[in-house]
C-alpha positions as CSV (number, residue, x, y, z in Angstrom):
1,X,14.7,186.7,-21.8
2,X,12.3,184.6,-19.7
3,X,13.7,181.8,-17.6
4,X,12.0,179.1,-19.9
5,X,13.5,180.6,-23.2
6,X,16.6,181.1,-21.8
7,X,17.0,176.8,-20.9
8,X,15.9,176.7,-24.5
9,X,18.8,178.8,-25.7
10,X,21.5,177.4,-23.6
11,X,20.1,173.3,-24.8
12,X,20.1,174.5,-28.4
13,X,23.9,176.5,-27.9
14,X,25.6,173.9,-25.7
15,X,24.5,171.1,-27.3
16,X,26.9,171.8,-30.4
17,X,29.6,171.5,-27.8
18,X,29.3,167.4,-28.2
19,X,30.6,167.9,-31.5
20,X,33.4,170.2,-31.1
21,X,35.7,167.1,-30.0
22,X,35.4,164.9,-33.5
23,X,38.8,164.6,-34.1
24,X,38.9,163.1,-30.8
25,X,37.9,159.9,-32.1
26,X,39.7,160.2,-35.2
27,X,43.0,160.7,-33.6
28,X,42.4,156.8,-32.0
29,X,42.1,155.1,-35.5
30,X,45.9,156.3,-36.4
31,X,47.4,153.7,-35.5
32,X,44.5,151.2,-37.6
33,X,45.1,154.0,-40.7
34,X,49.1,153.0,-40.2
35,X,48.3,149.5,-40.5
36,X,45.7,149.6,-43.3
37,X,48.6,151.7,-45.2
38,X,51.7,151.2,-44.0
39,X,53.6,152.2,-46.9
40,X,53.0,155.7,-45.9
41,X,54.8,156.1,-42.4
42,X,53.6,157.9,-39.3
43,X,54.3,161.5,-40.5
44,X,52.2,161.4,-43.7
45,X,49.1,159.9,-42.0
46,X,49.4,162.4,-39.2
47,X,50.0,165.3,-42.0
48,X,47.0,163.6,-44.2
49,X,44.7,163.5,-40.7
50,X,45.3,167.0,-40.0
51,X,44.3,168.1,-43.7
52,X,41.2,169.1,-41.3
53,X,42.8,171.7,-39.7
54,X,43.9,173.5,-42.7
55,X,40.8,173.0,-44.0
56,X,39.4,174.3,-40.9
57,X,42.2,177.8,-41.2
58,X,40.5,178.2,-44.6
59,X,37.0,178.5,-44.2
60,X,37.4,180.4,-41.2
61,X,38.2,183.7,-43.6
62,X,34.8,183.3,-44.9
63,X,32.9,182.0,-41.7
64,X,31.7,185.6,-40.4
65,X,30.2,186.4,-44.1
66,X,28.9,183.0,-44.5
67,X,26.9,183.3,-41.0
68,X,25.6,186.8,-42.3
69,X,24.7,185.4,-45.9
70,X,22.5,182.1,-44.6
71,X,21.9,183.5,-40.8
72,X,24.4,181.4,-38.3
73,X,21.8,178.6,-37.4
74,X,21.5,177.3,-40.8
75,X,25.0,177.9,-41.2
76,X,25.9,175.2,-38.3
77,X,22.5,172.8,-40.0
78,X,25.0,172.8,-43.3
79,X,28.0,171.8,-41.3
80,X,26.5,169.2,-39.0
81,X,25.2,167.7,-42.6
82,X,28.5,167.5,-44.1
83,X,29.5,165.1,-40.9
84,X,26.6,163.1,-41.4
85,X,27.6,162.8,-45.4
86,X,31.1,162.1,-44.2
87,X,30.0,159.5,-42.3
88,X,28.1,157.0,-45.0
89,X,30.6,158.4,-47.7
90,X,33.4,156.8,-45.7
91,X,32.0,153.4,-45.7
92,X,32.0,153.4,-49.4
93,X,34.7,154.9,-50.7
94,X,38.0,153.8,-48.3
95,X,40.3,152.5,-50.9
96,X,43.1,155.3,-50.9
97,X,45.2,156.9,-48.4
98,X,43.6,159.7,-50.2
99,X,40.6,159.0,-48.6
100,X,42.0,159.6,-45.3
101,X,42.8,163.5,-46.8
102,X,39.3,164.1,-48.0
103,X,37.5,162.9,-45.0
104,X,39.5,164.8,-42.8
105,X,39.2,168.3,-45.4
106,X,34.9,167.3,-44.8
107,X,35.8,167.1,-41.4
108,X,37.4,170.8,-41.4
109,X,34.7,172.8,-43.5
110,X,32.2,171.1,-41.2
111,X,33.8,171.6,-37.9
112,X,34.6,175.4,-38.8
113,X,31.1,175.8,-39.4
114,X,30.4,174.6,-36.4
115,X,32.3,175.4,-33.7
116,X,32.4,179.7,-33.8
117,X,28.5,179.2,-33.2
118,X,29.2,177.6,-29.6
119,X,31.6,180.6,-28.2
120,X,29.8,184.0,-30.1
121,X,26.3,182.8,-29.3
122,X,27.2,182.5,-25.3
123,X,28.9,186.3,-25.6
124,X,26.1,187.5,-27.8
125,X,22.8,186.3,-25.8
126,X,24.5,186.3,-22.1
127,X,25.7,188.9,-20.4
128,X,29.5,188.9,-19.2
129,X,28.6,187.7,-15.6
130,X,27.1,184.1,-17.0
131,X,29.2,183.6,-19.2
132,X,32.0,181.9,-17.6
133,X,29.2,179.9,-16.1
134,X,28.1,178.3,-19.8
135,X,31.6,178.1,-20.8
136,X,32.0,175.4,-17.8
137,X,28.7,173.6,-19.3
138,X,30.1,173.9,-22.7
139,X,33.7,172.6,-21.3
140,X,31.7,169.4,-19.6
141,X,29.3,168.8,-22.6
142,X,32.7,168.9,-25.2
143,X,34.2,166.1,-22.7
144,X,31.1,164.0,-22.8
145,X,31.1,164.4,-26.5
146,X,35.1,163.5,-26.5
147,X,34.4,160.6,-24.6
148,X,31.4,159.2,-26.9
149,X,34.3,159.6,-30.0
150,X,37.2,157.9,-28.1
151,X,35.5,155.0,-27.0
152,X,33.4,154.3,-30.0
153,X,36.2,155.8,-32.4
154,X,38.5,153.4,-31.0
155,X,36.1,150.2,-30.7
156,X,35.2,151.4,-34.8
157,X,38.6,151.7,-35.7
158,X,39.7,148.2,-34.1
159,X,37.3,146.8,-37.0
160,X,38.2,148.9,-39.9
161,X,39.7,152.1,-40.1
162,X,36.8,153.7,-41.9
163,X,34.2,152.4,-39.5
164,X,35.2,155.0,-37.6
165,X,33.8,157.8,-39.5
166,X,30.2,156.3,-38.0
167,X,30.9,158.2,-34.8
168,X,30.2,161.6,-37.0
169,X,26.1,160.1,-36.7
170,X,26.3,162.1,-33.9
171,X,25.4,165.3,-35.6
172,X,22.0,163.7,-36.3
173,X,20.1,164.2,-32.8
174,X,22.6,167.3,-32.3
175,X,20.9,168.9,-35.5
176,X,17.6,167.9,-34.3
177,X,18.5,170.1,-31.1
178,X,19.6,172.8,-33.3
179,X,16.8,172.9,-35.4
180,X,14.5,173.1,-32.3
181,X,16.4,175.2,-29.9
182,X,19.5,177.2,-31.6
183,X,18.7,181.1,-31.3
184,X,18.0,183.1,-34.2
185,X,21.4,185.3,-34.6
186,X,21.6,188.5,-32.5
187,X,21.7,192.0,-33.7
188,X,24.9,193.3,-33.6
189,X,25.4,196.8,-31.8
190,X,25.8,199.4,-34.6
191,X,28.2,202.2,-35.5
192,X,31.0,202.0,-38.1
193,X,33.0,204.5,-35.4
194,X,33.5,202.2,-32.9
195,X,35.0,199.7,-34.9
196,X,37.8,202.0,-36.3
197,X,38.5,203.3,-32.6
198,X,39.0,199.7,-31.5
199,X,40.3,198.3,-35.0
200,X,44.4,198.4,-33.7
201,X,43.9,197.1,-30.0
202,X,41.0,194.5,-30.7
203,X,44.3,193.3,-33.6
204,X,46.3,193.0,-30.6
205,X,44.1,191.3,-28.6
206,X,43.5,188.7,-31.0
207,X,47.1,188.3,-31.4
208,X,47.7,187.6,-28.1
209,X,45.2,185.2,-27.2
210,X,45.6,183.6,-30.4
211,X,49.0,182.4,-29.7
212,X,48.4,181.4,-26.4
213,X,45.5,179.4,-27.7
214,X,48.1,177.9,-30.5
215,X,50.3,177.2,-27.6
216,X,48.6,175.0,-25.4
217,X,47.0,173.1,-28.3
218,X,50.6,172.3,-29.8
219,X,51.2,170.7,-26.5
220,X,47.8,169.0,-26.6
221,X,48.2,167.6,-29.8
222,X,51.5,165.7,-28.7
223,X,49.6,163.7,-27.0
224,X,46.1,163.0,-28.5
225,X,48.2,162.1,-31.8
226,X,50.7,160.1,-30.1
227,X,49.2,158.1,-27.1
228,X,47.6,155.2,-29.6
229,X,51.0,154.9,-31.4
230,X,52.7,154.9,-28.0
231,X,50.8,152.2,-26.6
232,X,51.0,150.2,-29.8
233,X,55.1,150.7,-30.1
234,X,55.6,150.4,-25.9
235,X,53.3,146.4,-25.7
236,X,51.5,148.3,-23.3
237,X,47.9,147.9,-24.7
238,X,45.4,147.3,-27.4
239,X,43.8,149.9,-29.7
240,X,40.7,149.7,-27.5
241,X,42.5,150.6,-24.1
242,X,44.1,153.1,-26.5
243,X,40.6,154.5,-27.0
244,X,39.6,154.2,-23.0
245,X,43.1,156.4,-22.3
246,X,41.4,159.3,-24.8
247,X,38.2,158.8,-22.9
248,X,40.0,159.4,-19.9
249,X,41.4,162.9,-21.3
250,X,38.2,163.7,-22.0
251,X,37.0,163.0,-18.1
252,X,39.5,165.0,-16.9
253,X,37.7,167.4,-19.7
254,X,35.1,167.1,-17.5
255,X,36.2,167.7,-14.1
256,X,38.0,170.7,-15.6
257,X,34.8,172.5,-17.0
258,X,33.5,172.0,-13.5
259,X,36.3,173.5,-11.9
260,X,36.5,176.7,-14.8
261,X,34.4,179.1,-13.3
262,X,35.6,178.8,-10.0
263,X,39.8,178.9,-11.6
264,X,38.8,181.7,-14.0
265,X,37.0,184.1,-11.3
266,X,39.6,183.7,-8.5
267,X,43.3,183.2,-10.6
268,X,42.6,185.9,-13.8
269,X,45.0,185.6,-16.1
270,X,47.0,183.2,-14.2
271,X,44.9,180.8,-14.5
272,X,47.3,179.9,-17.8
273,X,50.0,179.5,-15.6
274,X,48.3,176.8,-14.0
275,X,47.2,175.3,-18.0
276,X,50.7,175.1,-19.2
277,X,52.1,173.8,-15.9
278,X,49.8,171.0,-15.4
279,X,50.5,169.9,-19.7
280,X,53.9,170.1,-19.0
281,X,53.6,167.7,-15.6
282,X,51.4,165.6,-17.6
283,X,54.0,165.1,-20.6
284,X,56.9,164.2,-18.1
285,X,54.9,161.4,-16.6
286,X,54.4,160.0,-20.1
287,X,57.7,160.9,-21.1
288,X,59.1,159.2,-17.3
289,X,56.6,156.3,-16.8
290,X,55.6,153.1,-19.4
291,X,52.3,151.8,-18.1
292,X,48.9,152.3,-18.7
293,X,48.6,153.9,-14.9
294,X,51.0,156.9,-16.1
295,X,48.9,157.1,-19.5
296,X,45.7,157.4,-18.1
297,X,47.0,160.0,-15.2
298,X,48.1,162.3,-18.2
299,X,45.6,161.7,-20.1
300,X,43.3,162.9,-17.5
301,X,45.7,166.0,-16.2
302,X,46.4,167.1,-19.7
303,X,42.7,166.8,-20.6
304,X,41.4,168.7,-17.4
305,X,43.7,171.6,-18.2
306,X,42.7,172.0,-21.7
307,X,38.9,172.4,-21.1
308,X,40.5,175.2,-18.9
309,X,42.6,176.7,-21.1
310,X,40.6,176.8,-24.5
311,X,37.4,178.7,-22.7
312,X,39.8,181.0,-20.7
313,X,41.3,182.1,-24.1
314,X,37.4,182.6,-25.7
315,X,36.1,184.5,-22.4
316,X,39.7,186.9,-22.3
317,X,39.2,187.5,-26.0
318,X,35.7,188.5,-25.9
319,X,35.5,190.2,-22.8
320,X,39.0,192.6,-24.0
321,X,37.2,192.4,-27.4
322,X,34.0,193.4,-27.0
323,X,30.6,191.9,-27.6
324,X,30.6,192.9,-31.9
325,X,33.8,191.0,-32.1
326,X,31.6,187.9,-31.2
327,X,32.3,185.8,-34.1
328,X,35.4,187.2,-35.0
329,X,36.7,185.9,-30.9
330,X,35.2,182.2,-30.9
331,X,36.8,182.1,-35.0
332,X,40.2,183.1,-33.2
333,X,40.1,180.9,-30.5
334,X,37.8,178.4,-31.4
335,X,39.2,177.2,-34.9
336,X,42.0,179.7,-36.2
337,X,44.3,178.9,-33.3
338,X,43.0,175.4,-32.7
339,X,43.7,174.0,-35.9
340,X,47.2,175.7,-36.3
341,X,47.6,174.2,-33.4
342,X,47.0,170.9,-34.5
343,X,49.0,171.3,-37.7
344,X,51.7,172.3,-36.5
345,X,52.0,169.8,-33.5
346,X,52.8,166.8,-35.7
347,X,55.3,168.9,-37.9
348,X,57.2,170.1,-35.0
349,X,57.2,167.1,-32.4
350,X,56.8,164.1,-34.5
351,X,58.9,165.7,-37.7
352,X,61.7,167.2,-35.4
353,X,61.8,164.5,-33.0
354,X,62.1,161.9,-36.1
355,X,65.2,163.8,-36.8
356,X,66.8,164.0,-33.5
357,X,65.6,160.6,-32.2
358,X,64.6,158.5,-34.7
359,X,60.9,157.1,-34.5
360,X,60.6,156.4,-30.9
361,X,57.9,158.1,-29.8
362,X,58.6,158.7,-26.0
363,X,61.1,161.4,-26.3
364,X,58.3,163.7,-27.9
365,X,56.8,163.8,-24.9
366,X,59.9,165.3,-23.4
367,X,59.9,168.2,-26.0
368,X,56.2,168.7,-25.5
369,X,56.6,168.6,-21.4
370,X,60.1,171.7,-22.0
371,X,57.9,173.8,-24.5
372,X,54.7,173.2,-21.9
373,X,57.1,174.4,-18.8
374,X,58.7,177.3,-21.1
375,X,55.2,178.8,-21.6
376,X,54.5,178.3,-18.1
377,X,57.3,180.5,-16.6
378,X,56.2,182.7,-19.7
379,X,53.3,183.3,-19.0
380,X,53.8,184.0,-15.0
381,X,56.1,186.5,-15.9
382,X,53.8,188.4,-17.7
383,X,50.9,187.8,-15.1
384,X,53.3,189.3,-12.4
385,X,53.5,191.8,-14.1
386,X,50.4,193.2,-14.3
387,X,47.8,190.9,-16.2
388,X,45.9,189.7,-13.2
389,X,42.9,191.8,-13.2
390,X,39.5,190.5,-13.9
391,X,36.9,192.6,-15.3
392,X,34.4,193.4,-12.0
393,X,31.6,191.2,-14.0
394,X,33.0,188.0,-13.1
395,X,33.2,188.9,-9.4
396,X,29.3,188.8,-9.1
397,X,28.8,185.4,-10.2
398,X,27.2,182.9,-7.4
């Protein structure tokens, strides 16, 4: 691939990564959804809101033959239209709660479209030593896109809750990229006999990473659903400085894809150790302090660690994978375990901590921070182990 093509291929690829943090900005406007219906309580709009991520769970069974049937690229051109449709639909049609559950469902058939385009094109037109590198770049770019959705989601959402669906307009000079720079899809490497040799342990794999994935996003979602409500129920801000605290999460995004390849080369598989410790250090100062100051620290610890974490999971996958599981390891990583993640973060933190503490919101924090330290220890156990080995690609990356 010449050196020219090869810019081409990495604009076209990582520039999907701006949209891979929509829900970003969607997860500010709770708190104006709440107050445009608040008939419906805290747990229904966070269950209605997340309608994306089993939306998302759904698709993803029929992503790999849907990239085969219409070729991946026009594939991710149908998805980033379905934001844009999302977008002007919403500021019609607003009337309903409802609404909230069929914007969000748009939201999940686009965004699983989307997003297993970003991880299996980097493993299938890179080889394993630059790879780590891109996932950085696509860690920064997804920051930069979560900060464009929290500060405009959040300024949208302070005018009406719908408004904020005009942050999806993004997709338009994203699909212009696309259009212009997205590879063609890559031939797979052939030979039905290899698959059923590696059928059990690539199951395994995917397992594995897949939970840990699940795992960190759980922890994740505790705060990216709760931090506006927080503010909101502590006198602590307005839904704008709300929207600045997710902006923040997504600078420490940023400094954290800076720091990946660096992390990933040198700690292995520990480097999930350091993920879950830092969530769960980040929860506690939420959970312990009640200022802006302590929002905005987590925000930005919690946020560096999980544009750590997500790639780490992706790379592990696909390099213990292999290159033909492509799809299959960024649909794993990328939305499977992502969006279970998500759905089940409201149900478990906000739904459990209901019943043991009533609706203040602070002590799910503390549940988030104990499951983020459990993991922790969890995970250095089994790194001690044993699981600290890097494949000898990485080691030659400058």
């Amino acid at each position: 691939m010449s050196a020219q093509k090869q810019t081409k291929t990495k604009v076209g690829i990582l520039s999907l990564s701006l949209l891979s943090m929509v829900t970003v900005g969607l997860n500010t406007g709770l708190f104006a959804i709440q107050q445009a219906f608040p008939e419906a309580g805290a747990l229904l709009i966070q269950i209605l809101a997340n309608t994306m991520s089993i939306t998302v769970i759904f698709v993803s069974l029929f992503v790999n033959r849907i990239y085969q049937r219409f070729t991946r690229k026009r594939t991710v051109l149908i998805g980033e239209g379905i934001l844009v449709l999302t977008a002007l639909t919403a500021l019609v049609y607003h009337s309903s709660i409802y609404c909230v559950m069929c914007y969000s469902a748009l939201t999940g058939i686009s965004a699983a479209l989307i997003l297993p385009a970003v991880g299996s094109a980097i493993i299938d037109c890179f080889e394993a030593p630059y790879r780590a590198r891109l996932s950085g770049w696509q860690s920064i770019l997804s920051s930069v896109g979560g900060i464009w959705f929290s500060l405009l989601g959040g300024f949208l959402a302070g005018i009406k809750w719908y408004a904020l669906y005009l942050i999806f307009l993004l997709a338009v000079p994203v699909a212009v990229l696309t259009v212009c720079m997205y590879p063609k899809d890559q031939n797979k490497p052939a030979g039905k006999k290899a698959e059923d040799t590696k059928g059990r342990n690539v199951h395994k794999i995917m397992i594995k990473y897949g939970l840990i994935a699940i795992a960190y996003v759980v922890t994740f979602g505790v705060f990216m659903a709760n931090i506006a409500m927080f503010i909101a129920e502590e006198k602590i801000g307005t839904q704008a400085q709300a929207g600045w605290i997710g902006a923040l999460s997504m600078l420490g995004g940023m400094l954290g894809g800076l720091a990946f390849r660096r992390l990933y080369v040198r700690l292995g598989r520990g480097i999930f150790v350091l993920t879950f410790a830092g969530a769960a250090v980040g929860q506690m100062l939420l959970f312990f302090t009640g200022g802006l100051s302590g929002c905005a620290a987590a925000g930005l610890l919690i946020g560096m660690c999980q544009s750590i974490h997500m790639p780490s999971c992706l790379l592990a996958l696909g390099e213990e994978a292999g290159r033909e599981q492509s799809v299959s390891a960024a649909l794993i990583v990328s939305c499977i375990a992502a969006n279970v993640g998500t759905l089940i973060s409201p149900i478990l933190f906000t739904g459990v901590g209901n019943l043991i503490f009533g609706g203040n919101i602070r002590p799910r924090f503390l549940m988030a921070g104990i499951f983020a330290l459990s993991m922790a220890a969890g995970m250095f156990t089994a790194y001690k182990k044993g699981t600290r080995q890097m494949p000898a690609a990485n080691e030659s990356m400058g």
